[in-house]
C-alpha positions as CSV (number, residue, x, y, z in Angstrom):
1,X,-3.7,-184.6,-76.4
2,X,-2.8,-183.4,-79.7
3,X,0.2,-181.5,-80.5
4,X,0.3,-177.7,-81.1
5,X,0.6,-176.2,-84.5
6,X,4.2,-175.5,-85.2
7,X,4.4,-171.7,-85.4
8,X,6.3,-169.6,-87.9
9,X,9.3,-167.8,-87.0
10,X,10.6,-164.6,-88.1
11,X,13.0,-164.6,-90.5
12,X,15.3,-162.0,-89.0
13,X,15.1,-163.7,-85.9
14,X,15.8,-167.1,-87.3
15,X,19.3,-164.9,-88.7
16,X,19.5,-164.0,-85.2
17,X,19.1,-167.3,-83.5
18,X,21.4,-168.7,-86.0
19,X,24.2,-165.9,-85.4
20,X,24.0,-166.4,-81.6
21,X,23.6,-170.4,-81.4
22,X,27.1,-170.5,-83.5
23,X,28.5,-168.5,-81.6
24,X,27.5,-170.8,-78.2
25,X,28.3,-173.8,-79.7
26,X,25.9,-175.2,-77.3
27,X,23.1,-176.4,-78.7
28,X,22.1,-177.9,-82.1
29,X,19.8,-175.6,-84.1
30,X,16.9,-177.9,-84.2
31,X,17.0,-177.9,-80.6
32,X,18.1,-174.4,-80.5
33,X,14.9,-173.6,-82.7
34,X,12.2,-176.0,-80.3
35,X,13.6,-173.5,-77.3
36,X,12.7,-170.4,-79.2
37,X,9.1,-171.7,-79.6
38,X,8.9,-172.9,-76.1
39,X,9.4,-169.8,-75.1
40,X,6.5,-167.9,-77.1
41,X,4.6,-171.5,-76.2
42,X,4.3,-173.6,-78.8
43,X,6.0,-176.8,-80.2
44,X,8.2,-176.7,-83.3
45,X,7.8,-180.1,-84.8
46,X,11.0,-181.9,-86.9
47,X,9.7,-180.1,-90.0
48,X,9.9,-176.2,-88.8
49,X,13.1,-177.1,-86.9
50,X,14.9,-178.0,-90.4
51,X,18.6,-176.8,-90.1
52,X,19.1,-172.7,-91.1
53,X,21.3,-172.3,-93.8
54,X,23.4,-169.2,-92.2
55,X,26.8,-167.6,-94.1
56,X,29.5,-167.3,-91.3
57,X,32.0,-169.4,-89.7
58,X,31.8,-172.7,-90.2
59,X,33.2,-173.9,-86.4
60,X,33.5,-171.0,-83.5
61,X,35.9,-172.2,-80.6
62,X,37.2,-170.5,-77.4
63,X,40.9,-170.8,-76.6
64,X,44.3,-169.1,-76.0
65,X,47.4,-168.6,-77.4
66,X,48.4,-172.0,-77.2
67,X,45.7,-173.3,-78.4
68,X,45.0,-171.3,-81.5
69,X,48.8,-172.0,-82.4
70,X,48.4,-175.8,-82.0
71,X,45.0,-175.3,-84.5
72,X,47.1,-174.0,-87.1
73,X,50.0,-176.3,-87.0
74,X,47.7,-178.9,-87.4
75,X,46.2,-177.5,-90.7
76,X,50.1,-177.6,-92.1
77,X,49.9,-174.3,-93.5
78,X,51.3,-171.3,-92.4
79,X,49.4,-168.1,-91.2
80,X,49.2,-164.8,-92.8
81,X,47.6,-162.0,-90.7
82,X,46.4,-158.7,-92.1
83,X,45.6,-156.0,-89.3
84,X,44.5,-152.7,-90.0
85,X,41.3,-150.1,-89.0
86,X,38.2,-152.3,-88.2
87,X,35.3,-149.8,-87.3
88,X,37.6,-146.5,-88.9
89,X,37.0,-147.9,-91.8
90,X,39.2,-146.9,-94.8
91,X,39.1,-143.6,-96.8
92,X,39.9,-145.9,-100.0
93,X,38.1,-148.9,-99.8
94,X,39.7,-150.0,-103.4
95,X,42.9,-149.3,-102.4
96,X,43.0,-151.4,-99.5
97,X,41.5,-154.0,-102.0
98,X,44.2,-153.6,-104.6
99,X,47.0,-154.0,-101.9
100,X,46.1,-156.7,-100.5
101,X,45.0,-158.4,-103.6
102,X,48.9,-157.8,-104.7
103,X,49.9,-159.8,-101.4
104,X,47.6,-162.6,-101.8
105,X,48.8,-163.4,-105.0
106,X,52.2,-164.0,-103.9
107,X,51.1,-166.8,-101.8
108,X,49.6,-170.4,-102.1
109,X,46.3,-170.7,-101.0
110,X,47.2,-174.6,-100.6
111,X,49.9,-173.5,-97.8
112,X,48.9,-170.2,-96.3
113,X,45.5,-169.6,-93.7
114,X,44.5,-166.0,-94.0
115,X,44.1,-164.3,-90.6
116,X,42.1,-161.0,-89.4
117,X,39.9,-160.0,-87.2
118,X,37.1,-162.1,-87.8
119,X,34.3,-159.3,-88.7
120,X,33.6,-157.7,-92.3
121,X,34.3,-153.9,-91.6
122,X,37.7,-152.1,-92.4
123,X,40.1,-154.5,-92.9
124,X,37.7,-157.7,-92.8
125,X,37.2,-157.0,-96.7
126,X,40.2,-159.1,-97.2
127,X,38.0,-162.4,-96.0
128,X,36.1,-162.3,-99.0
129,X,39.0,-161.1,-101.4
130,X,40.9,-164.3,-99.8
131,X,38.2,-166.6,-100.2
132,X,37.9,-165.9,-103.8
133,X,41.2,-167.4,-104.2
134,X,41.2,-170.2,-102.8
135,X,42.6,-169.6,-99.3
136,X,41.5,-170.9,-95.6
137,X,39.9,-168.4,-93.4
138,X,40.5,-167.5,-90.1
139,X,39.5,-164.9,-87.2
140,X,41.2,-164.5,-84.0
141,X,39.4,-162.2,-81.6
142,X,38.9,-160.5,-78.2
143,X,35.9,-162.2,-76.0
144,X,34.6,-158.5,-76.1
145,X,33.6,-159.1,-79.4
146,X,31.1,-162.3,-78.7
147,X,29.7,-160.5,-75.3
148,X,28.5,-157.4,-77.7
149,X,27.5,-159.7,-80.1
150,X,29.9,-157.8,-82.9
151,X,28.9,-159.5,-86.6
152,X,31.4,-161.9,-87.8
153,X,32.4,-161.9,-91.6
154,X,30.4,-163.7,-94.1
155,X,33.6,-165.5,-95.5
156,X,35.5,-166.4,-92.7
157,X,36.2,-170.2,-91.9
158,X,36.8,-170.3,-88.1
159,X,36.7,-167.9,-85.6
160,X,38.4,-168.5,-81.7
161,X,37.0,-166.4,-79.5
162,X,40.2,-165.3,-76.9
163,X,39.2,-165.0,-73.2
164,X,40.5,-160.9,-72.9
165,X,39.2,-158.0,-70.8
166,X,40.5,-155.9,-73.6
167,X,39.6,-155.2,-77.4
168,X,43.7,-155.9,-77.7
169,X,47.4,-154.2,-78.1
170,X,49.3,-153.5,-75.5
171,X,48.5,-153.8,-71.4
172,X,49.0,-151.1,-69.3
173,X,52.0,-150.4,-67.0
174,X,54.2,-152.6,-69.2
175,X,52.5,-155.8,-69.1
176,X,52.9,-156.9,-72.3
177,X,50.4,-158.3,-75.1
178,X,46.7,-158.5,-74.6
179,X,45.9,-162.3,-75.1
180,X,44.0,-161.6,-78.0
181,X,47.2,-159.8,-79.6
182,X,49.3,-162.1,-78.1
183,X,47.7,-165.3,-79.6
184,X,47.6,-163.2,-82.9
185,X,51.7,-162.7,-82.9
186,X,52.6,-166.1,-81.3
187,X,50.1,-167.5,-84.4
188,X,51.3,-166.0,-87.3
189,X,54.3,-166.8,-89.5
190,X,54.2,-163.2,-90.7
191,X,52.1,-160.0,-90.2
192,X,50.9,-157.7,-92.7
193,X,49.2,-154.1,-91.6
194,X,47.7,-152.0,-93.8
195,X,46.9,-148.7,-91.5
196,X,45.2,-149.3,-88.5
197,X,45.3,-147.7,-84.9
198,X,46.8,-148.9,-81.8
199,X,46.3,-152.3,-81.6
200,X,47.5,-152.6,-84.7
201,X,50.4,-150.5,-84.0
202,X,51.2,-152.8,-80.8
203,X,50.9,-156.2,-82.8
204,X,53.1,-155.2,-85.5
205,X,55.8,-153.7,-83.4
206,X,55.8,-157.1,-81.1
207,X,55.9,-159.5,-84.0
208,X,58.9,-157.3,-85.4
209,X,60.7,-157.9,-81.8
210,X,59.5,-161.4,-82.1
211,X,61.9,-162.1,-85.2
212,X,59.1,-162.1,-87.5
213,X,58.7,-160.7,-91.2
214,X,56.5,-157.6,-91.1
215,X,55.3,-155.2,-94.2
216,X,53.6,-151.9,-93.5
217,X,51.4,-150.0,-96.2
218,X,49.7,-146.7,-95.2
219,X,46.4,-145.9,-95.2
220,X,43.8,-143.3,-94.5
221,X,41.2,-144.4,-91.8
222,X,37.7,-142.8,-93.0
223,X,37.7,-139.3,-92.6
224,X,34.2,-138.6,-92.5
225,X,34.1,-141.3,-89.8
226,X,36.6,-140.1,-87.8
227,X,35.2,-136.5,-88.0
228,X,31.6,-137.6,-86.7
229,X,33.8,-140.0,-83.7
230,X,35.6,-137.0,-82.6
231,X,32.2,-134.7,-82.7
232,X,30.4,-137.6,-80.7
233,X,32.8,-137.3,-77.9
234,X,33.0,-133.1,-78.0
235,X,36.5,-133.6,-78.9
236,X,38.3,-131.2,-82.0
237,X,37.8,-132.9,-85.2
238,X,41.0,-134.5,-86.2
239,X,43.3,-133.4,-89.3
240,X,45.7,-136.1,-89.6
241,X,44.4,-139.5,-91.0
242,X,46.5,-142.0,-90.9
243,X,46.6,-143.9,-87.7
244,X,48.8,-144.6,-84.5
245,X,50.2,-147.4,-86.6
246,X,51.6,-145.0,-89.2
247,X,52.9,-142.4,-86.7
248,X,55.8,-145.5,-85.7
249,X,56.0,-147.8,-88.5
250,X,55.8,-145.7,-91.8
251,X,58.8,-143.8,-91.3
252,X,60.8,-147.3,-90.0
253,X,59.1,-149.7,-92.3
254,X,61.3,-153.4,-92.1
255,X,63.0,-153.9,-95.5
256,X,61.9,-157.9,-95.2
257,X,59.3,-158.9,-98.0
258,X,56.7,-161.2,-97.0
């Protein structure tokens, strides 16, 4: 019998398929791509089942605390994480640029990984910034994120995925850390938070009571953003921009450099 014409394929949905087959880590996209066909019934021959070339991490895992800490001891460096607004986005987009440029540049790219969370809104602008000199990528974030299917950043290296019911911070009735936020302190040598809400807020606070350096830097979330949030959910726009993190840590910013 002879074989069915391979048949073309999107190519959004080839973006798609490659976005979602990374993030299973289950089958190889040649495979990955002969399933897709099946499905609209046809057969994709070796040809039209050539690998994608896709930006995005490079290897997706799923692990805990313990785990993500024993992946960066082996790399021998040291991890710096940046937190801040993610979806708030920031009011100056340059600024939050600028100051994390200024940290960067204090560091070795040949002994630091740069840590965030994983996607390329708010505070995710630092993955390319990082890339662009030299450092090691990496993204540590809540099992929510992979379920909705939230866009990972372009420029980051390796993402774990963290088995959590929550997006992270701190559990109710005094439970401690989320394990996303929990693998995120026990990880990092030192944390760096540039705004950034209540997760942020939580993070920062519990690496400080861990030991470990922490610098603050305010920042605006996006006003027009929050302003059509609060409107969305018939709640009075707010007037104060500057995020839960701000309302605890500006005032008592730690003296220690990083």
């Amino acid at each position: 019998m002879a074989m069915a014409a391979a048949i073309p394929i999107p190519a959004q949905l080839l973006q798609r398929q490659c976005l979602h087959l990374e993030h299973t880590l289950i089958l190889p996209v040649s495979k990955a791509l002969a399933a897709v066909a099946l499905l609209a019934g046809a057969w994709v021959g070796p040809a039209a089942a050539a690998p994608l070339a896709c930006k995005g991490p490079a290897h997706i895992y799923t692990g805990d605390a313990a785990t993500i800490a024993s992946h960066a001891k082996a790399t021998g460096k040291k991890v710096l994480t940046f937190v801040g607004y993610s979806g708030a986005g920031y009011q100056d987009p340059d600024a939050l640029v600028r100051e994390a440029s200024r940290i960067l540049d204090r560091h070795d790219p040949a002994r630091t990984l740069i840590n965030s969370g994983g996607t390329a809104e708010g505070i995710g602008q630092i993955y390319e910034l990082a890339k662009g000199k030299g450092f090691e990528t990496l993204g540590i974030m809540s099992s929510l994120a992979r379920q909705e299917q939230v866009p990972l950043s372009a420029w980051v290296d390796t993402v774990f995925f963290v088995p959590d019911s929550t997006w992270g911070g701190e559990l109710p009735q005094g439970k401690g850390l989320s394990p996303t936020s929990s693998a995120i302190v026990r990880s990092s040598e030192a944390l760096v938070g540039i705004g950034g809400g209540e997760v942020a807020r939580d993070e920062l606070l519990a690496a400080h009571r861990a030991g470990k350096p922490v610098t603050f830097i305010p920042a605006d979330m996006n006003h027009q953003l929050a302003r059509e949030k609060a409107r969305s959910k018939e709640q009075p726009e707010p007037t104060e921009f500057g995020g839960a993190a701000a309302a605890v840590l500006a005032a008592a910013q730690s003296a220690e450099s990083i």
